[in-house]
N, C-alpha and C positions, 0 to 999 in steps of 0.2 A: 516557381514564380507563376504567380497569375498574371494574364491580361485582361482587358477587356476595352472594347474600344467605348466611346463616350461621345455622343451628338447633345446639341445643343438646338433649338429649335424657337421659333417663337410662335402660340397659338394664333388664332385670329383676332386676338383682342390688345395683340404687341406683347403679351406677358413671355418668360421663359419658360419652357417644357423640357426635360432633359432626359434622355433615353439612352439606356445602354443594352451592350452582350456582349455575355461571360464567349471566353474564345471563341474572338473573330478572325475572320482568315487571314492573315498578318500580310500575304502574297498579292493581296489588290492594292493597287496605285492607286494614291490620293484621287484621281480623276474615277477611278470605278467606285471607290465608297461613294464621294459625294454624289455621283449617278444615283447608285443605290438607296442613298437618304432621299436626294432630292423625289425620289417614287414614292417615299411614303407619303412627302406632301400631296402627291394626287389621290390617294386611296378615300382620304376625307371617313376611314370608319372609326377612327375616335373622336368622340367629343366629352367635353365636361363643360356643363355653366354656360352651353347654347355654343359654344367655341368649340374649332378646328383646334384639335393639341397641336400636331403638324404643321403647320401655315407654312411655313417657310423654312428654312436652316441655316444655319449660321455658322457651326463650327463642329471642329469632328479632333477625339483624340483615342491617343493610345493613354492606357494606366495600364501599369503595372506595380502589381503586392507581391510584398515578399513576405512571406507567414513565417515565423519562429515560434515552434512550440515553447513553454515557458514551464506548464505541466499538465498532466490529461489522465485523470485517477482511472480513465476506462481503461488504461492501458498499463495502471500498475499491477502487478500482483500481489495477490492476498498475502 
Protein backbone atom coordinates (compact mmCIF):
# COMPACT_ATOMS: atom_id res chain seq x y z
CA UNK A 1 0.00 0.00 0.00
CA UNK A 2 1.03 3.43 -0.91
CA UNK A 3 0.65 6.68 1.06
CA UNK A 4 1.05 10.00 0.29
CA UNK A 5 -0.02 12.87 2.05
CA UNK A 6 -2.00 15.73 -0.01
CA UNK A 7 -2.15 19.67 0.82
CA UNK A 8 -4.43 21.98 -0.56
CA UNK A 9 -3.37 25.50 -0.86
CA UNK A 10 -4.68 28.70 -2.45
CA UNK A 11 -2.07 30.95 -4.70
CA UNK A 12 -2.35 34.74 -4.34
CA UNK A 13 -4.83 35.08 -6.83
CA UNK A 14 -7.62 32.80 -4.48
CA UNK A 15 -7.19 29.85 -7.20
CA UNK A 16 -6.26 26.17 -5.80
CA UNK A 17 -2.82 24.78 -5.83
CA UNK A 18 -2.40 21.15 -4.72
CA UNK A 19 0.81 19.66 -3.61
CA UNK A 20 1.76 16.31 -2.53
CA UNK A 21 4.58 13.48 -1.13
CA UNK A 22 4.96 10.16 -1.93
CA UNK A 23 5.86 8.59 1.86
CA UNK A 24 5.37 11.11 4.35
CA UNK A 25 6.11 10.59 7.99
CA UNK A 26 2.93 9.16 9.07
CA UNK A 27 4.28 9.97 13.03
CA UNK A 28 3.63 13.93 12.87
CA UNK A 29 0.51 15.26 14.59
CA UNK A 30 -1.88 17.16 12.53
CA UNK A 31 -0.51 20.40 14.39
CA UNK A 32 3.41 19.48 13.03
CA UNK A 33 2.24 18.90 9.25
CA UNK A 34 0.18 21.98 9.14
CA UNK A 35 3.27 23.89 10.89
CA UNK A 36 5.13 22.43 8.29
CA UNK A 37 2.70 23.45 5.17
CA UNK A 38 2.00 26.60 6.78
CA UNK A 39 6.29 27.34 6.05
CA UNK A 40 5.97 26.90 2.66
CA UNK A 41 3.63 29.81 2.47
CA UNK A 42 6.61 31.92 3.82
CA UNK A 43 9.32 30.62 1.43
CA UNK A 44 7.31 32.70 -1.58
CA UNK A 45 9.96 30.75 -4.34
CA UNK A 46 7.28 29.57 -6.46
CA UNK A 47 5.24 31.39 -8.69
CA UNK A 48 3.26 30.90 -11.99
CA UNK A 49 1.26 33.88 -13.89
CA UNK A 50 2.78 36.70 -11.41
CA UNK A 51 1.25 34.49 -8.25
CA UNK A 52 2.40 33.04 -4.99
CA UNK A 53 1.34 29.03 -5.62
CA UNK A 54 1.66 28.89 -1.65
CA UNK A 55 -0.55 31.90 -0.42
CA UNK A 56 -2.25 30.16 2.16
CA UNK A 57 -3.40 26.34 3.16
CA UNK A 58 -6.27 25.09 3.62
CA UNK A 59 -6.28 21.38 3.94
CA UNK A 60 -3.98 18.42 4.44
CA UNK A 61 -4.74 14.60 3.69
CA UNK A 62 -3.67 11.22 3.84
CA UNK A 63 -4.33 8.81 0.49
CA UNK A 64 -3.60 5.69 0.37
CA UNK A 65 -3.38 3.01 -3.13
CA UNK A 66 -3.44 -0.08 -3.10
CA UNK A 67 -2.00 -1.51 -6.56
CA UNK A 68 -3.06 -5.14 -7.90
CA UNK A 69 -1.08 -6.29 -10.56
CA UNK A 70 -3.49 -7.48 -13.22
CA UNK A 71 -0.46 -8.49 -15.63
CA UNK A 72 3.31 -7.38 -16.41
CA UNK A 73 4.73 -9.23 -19.78
CA UNK A 74 8.34 -7.97 -17.99
CA UNK A 75 7.96 -10.53 -15.62
CA UNK A 76 6.61 -13.42 -17.83
CA UNK A 77 8.81 -15.78 -19.25
CA UNK A 78 9.83 -16.62 -22.58
Amino acid sequence: MKKKLVAVFRNSLGKKQTWSLINPDTKKSPLEIRALLERLTRVKLFHKDGADLFHTVESAKYIETIETVIFDITQEQP
